[in-house]
C-alpha positions as CSV (number, residue, x, y, z in Angstrom):
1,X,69.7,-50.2,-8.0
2,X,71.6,-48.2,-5.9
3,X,73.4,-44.5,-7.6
4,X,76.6,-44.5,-8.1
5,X,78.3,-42.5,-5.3
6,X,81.4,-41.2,-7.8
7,X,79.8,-39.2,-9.8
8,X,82.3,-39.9,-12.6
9,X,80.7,-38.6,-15.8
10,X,78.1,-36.9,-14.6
11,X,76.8,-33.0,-13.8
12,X,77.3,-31.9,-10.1
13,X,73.9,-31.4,-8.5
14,X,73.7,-27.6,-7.8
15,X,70.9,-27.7,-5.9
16,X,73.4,-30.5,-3.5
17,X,75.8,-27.4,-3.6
18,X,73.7,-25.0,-2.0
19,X,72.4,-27.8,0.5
20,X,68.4,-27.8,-1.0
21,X,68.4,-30.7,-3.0
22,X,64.8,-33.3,-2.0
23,X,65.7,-36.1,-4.2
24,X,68.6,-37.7,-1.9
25,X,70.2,-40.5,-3.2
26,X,67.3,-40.7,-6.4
27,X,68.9,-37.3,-8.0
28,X,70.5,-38.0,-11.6
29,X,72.9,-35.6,-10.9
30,X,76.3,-36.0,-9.2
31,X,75.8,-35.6,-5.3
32,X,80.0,-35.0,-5.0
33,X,81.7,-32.0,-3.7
34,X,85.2,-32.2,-4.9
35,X,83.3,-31.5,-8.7
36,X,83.0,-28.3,-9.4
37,X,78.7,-27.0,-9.5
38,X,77.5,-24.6,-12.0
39,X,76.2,-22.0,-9.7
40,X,74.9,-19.8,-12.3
41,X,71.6,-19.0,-12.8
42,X,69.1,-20.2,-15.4
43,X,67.0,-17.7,-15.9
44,X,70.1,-15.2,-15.4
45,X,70.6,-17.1,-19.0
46,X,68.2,-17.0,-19.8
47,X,67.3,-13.9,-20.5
48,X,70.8,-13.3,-21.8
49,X,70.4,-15.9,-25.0
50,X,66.7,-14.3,-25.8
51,X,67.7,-11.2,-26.2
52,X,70.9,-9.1,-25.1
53,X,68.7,-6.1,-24.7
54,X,66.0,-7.7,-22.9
55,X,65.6,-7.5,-19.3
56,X,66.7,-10.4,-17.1
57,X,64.0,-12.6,-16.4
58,X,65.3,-13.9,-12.9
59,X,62.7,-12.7,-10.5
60,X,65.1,-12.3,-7.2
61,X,67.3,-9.7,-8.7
62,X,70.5,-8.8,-6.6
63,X,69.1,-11.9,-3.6
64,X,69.3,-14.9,-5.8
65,X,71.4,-16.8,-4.2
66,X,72.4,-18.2,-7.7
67,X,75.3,-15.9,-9.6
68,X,74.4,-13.7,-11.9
69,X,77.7,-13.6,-14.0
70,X,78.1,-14.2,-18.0
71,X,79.1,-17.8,-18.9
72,X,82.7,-18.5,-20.2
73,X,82.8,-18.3,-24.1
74,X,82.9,-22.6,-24.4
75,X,79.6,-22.8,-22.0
76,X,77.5,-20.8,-24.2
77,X,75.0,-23.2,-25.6
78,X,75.3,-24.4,-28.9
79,X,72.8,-23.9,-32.1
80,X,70.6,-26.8,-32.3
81,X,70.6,-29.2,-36.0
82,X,74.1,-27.3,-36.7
83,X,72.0,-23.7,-37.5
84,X,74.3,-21.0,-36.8
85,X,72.6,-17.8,-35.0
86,X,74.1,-14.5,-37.0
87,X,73.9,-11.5,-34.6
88,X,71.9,-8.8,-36.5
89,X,73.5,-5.4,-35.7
90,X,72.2,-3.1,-33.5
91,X,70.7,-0.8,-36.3
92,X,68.7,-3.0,-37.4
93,X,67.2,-4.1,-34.6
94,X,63.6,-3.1,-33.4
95,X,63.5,0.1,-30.6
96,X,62.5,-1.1,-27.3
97,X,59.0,0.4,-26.3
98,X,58.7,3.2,-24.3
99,X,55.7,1.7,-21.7
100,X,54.0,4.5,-19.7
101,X,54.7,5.2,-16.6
102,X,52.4,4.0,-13.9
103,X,49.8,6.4,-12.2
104,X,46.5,8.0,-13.0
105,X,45.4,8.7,-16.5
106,X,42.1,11.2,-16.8
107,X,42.2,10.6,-20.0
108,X,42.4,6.7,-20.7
109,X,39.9,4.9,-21.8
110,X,37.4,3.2,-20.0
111,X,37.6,-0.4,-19.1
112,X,35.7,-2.7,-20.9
113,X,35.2,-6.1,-19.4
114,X,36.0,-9.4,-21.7
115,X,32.0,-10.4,-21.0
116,X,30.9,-7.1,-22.5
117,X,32.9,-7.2,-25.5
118,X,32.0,-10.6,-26.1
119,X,28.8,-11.0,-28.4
120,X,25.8,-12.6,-26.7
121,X,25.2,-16.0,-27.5
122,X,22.3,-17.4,-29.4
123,X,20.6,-20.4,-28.7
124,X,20.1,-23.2,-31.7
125,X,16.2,-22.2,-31.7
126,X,16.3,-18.5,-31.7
127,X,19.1,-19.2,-34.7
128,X,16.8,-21.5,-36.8
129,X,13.6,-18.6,-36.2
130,X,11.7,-21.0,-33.5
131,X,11.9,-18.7,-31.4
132,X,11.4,-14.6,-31.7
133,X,14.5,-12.7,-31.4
134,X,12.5,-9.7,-29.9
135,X,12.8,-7.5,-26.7
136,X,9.6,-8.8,-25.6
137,X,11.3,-11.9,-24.2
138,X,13.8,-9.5,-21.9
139,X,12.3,-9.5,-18.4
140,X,12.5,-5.3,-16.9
141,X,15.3,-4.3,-15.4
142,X,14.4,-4.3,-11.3
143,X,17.3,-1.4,-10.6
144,X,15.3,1.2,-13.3
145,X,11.7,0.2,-11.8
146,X,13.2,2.3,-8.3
147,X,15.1,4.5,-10.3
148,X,18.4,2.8,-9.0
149,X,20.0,1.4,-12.5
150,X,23.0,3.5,-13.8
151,X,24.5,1.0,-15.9
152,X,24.1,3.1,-19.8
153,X,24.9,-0.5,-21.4
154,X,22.1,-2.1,-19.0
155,X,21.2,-5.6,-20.9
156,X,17.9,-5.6,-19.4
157,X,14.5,-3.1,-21.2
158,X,13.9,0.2,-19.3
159,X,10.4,-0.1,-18.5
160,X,7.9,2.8,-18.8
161,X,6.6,4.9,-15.8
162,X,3.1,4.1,-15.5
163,X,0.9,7.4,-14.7
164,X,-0.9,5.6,-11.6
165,X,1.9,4.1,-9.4
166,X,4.8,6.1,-10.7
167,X,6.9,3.2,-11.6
168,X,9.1,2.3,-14.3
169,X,7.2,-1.2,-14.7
170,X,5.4,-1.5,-18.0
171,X,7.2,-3.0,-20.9
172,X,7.3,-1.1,-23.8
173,X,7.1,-4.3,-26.2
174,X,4.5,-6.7,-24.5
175,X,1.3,-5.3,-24.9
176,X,-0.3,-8.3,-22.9
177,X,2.1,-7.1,-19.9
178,X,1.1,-3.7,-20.3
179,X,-2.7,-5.0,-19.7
180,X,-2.2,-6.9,-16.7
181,X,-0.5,-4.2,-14.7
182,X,-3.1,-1.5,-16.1
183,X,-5.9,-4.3,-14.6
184,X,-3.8,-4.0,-11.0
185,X,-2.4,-1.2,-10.9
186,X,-6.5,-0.3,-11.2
187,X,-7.9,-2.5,-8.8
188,X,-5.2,-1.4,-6.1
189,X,-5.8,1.9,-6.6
190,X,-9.8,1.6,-6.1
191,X,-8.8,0.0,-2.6
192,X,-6.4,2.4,-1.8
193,X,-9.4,5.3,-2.7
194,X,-12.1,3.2,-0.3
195,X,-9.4,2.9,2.6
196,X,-8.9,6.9,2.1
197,X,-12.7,7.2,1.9
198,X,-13.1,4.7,5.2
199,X,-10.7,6.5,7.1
200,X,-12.4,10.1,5.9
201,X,-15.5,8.6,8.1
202,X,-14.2,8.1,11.5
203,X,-11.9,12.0,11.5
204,X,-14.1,13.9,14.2
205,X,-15.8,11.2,15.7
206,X,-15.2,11.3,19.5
207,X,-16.2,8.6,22.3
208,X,-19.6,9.0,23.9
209,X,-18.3,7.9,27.9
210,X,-14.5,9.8,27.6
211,X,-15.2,12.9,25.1
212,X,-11.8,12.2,23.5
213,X,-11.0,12.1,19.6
214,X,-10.6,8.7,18.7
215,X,-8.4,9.1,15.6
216,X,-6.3,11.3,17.2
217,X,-5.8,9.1,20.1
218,X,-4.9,6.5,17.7
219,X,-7.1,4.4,19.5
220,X,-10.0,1.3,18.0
221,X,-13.3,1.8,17.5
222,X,-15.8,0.1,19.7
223,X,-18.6,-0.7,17.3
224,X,-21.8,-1.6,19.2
225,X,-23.9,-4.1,16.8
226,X,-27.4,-2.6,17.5
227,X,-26.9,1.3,17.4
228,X,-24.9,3.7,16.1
229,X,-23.4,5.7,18.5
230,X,-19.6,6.0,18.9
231,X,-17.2,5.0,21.8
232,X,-13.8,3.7,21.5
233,X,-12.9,0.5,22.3
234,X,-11.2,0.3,26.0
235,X,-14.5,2.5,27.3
236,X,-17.3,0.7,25.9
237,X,-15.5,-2.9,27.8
238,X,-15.2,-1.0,30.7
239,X,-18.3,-0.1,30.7
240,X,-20.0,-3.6,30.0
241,X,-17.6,-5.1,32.9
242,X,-19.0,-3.3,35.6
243,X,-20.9,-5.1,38.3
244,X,-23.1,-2.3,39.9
245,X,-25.3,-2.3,37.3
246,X,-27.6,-5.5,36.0
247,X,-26.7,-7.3,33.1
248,X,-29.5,-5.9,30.7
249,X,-28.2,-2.2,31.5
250,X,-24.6,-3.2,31.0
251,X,-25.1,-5.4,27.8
252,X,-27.0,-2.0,26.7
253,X,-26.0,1.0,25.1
254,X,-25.0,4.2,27.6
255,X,-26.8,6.9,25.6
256,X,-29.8,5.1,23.8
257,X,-30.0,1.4,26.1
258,X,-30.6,-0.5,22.4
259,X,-29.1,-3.9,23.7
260,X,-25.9,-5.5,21.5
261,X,-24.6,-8.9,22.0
262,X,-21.0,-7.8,21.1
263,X,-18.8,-5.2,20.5
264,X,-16.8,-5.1,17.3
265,X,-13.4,-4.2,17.7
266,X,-12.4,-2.0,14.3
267,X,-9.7,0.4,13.5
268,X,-12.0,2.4,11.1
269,X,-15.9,4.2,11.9
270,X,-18.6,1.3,10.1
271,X,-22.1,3.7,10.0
272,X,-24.0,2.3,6.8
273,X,-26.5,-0.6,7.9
274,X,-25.4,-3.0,5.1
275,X,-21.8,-2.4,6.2
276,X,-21.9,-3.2,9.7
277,X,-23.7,-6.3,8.9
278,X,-20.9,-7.7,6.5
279,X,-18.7,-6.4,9.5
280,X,-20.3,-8.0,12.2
281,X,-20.6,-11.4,9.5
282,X,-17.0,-11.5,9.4
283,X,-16.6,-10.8,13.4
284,X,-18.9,-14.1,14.1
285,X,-17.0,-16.5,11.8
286,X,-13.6,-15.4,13.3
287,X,-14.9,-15.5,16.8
288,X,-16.2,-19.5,16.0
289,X,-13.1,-20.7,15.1
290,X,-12.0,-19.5,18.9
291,X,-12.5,-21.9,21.4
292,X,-14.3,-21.3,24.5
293,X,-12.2,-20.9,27.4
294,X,-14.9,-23.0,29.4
295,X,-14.6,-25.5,26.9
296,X,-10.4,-25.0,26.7
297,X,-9.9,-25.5,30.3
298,X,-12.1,-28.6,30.4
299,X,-15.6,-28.8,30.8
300,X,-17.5,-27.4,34.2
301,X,-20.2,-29.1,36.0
302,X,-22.3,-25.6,34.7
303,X,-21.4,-26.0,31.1
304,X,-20.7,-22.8,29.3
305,X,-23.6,-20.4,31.0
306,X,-24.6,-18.7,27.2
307,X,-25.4,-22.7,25.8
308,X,-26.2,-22.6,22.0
309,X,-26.0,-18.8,22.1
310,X,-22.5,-18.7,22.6
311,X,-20.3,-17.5,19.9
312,X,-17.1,-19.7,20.3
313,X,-16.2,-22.9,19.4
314,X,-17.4,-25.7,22.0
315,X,-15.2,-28.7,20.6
316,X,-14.7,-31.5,23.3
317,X,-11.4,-33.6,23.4
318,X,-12.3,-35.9,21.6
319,X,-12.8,-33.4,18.9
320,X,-16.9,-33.3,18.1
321,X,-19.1,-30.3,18.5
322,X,-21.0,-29.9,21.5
323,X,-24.7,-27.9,20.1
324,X,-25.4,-27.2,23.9
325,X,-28.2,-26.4,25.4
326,X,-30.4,-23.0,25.7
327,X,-29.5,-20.3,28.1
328,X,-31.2,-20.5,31.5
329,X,-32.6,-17.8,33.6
330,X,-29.7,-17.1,36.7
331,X,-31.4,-16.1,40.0
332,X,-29.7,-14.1,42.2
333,X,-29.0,-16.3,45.5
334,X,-31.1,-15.5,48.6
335,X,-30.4,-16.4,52.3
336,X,-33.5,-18.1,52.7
337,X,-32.4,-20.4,50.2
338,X,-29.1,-21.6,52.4
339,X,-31.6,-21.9,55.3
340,X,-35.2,-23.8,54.7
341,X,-32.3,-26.0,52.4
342,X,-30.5,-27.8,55.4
């Protein structure tokens, strides 16, 4: 249906007036400018009618582009149901409120958040006594275990400081809690003693072939698995790579020549016999799950030259263990050998 175009009878559009109206030709008011637009604003009224000592409500102020003027007596807006408004005189009406004035108050109160004030909530269960309303079901509060928690109204339990590690982590309603950390709190102190104790062992010890303090040096010990003496770790390889010497007098020890298969790398001195046996235990079943690097790059037409003996891994492609044979005897080649061959 399309609007009529007079605009007889209706309101003139102020939003047309001041050229920001969206509805177009769908607006219910009067889109003609020879009728006269109330250009006064709302809110200017607003706050007029609620109160006439109340502040105006209009947010712009002086830059509305609306006027802020008092409407003529016969456009004030009427009581509604025919009440009639009596104006109270100004005596009897309530004092305004003197609000602060803004800035920094040393001496207001601290703020509370709405979640604080707010009681906690209780489940159904806990409320019908299935469940214990205790403080043994409130886990410790991680900030106090490091000495880090400053909140006074903290919801979490303050733990205890236990006298072993120092820490604020036993909780002083759960008596099952407090046995389980007393159990490891124990057992890592006993490892912590044995690593002091281990460590204790190799302070003085210096290496047989360079003379220098092995601890100091921050260096590894080179544990030899038939003797006792003490080398660190880069001197005693060294020393079983050289060529000059025959394999028996290389594979042997340099100050006693008791022979060892292997040397046991290890940050800490192993003396005691029944130590150094778990050690070198542990050193074999970590060096079979290597694989042999003659068996990793394929296998040679020699095989790997230690056989059965080796420590490593010998795993073929396919995946199966190769047992291998026993060690042979190496000759040293001779010329003669080259020469009644051909």
């Amino acid at each position: 249906m399309p609007r009529d175009t007079t605009g007889a009878g209706r309101t003139a559009c102020r939003y047309f007036a001041s050229g920001c109206c969206t509805q177009g030709d769908r607006c219910a008011y009067s889109h003609d400018r020879s009728s006269p637009a109330d250009l006064v604003c709302r809110y200017y009224q607003r706050g007029r009618y609620v109160c006439s000592l109340a502040p105006r409500v209009c947010s712009y102020g002086t830059a509305c582009r609306y006027d802020h003027v008092r409407p003529k007596k016969d456009q004030e807006p009427q009581p509604v149901n025919g009440a009639v408004l009596t104006q109270k005189p100004l005596s009897s009406l309530p004092k305004p409120m003197k609000l602060p004035k803004p800035g920094l108050n040393a001496d207001a109160a601290e703020f509370v958040p709405s979640w604080k004030r707010s009681a906690p909530g209780t489940s159904y269960a806990a409320a019908a006594g299935a469940v214990e309303s205790d403080s043994t079901i409130l886990p410790l509060c991680p900030y106090f275990e490091v000495g880090e928690c400053t909140n006074k109204q903290c919801q979490f339990v303050h733990g205890l400081v236990c006298d072993m590690c120092s820490k604020a982590c036993i909780h002083p309603y759960d008596e099952k809690q407090q046995k389980m950390h007393f159990v490891e709190c124990l057992k890592q102190h006993e490892m912590a003693m044995e690593q002091a104790f281990a460590e204790a062992k190799g302070e003085g010890k210096c290496c047989g072939i360079c003379m220098e303090n092995i601890m100091e040096k921050s260096l590894r010990f080179g544990i030899l698995e038939g003797c006792r003496h003490c080398f660190c770790l880069d001197c005693i390889r060294e020393w079983r790579r050289n060529q000059t010497f025959e394999t028996e007098v290389v594979r042997s020890c340099p100050e006693c020549r008791q022979h060892s298969n292997f040397v046991i790398p290890s940050t800490l001195w192993v003396e005691d016999d029944e130590e150094k046996r778990v050690l070198c235990d542990v050193y074999r079943d970590n060096m079979a799950q290597k694989q042999c690097k003659y068996y990793k790059e394929g296998v040679s037409a020699e095989g790997c030259p230690f056989g059965n003996k080796c420590f490593y891994k010998h795993q073929l492609p396919d995946g199966s263990i190769d047992p291998g044979e026993e060690p042979h005897a190496r000759r040293k080649p001779h010329l003669s050998d080259f020469l009644f061959n051909r």
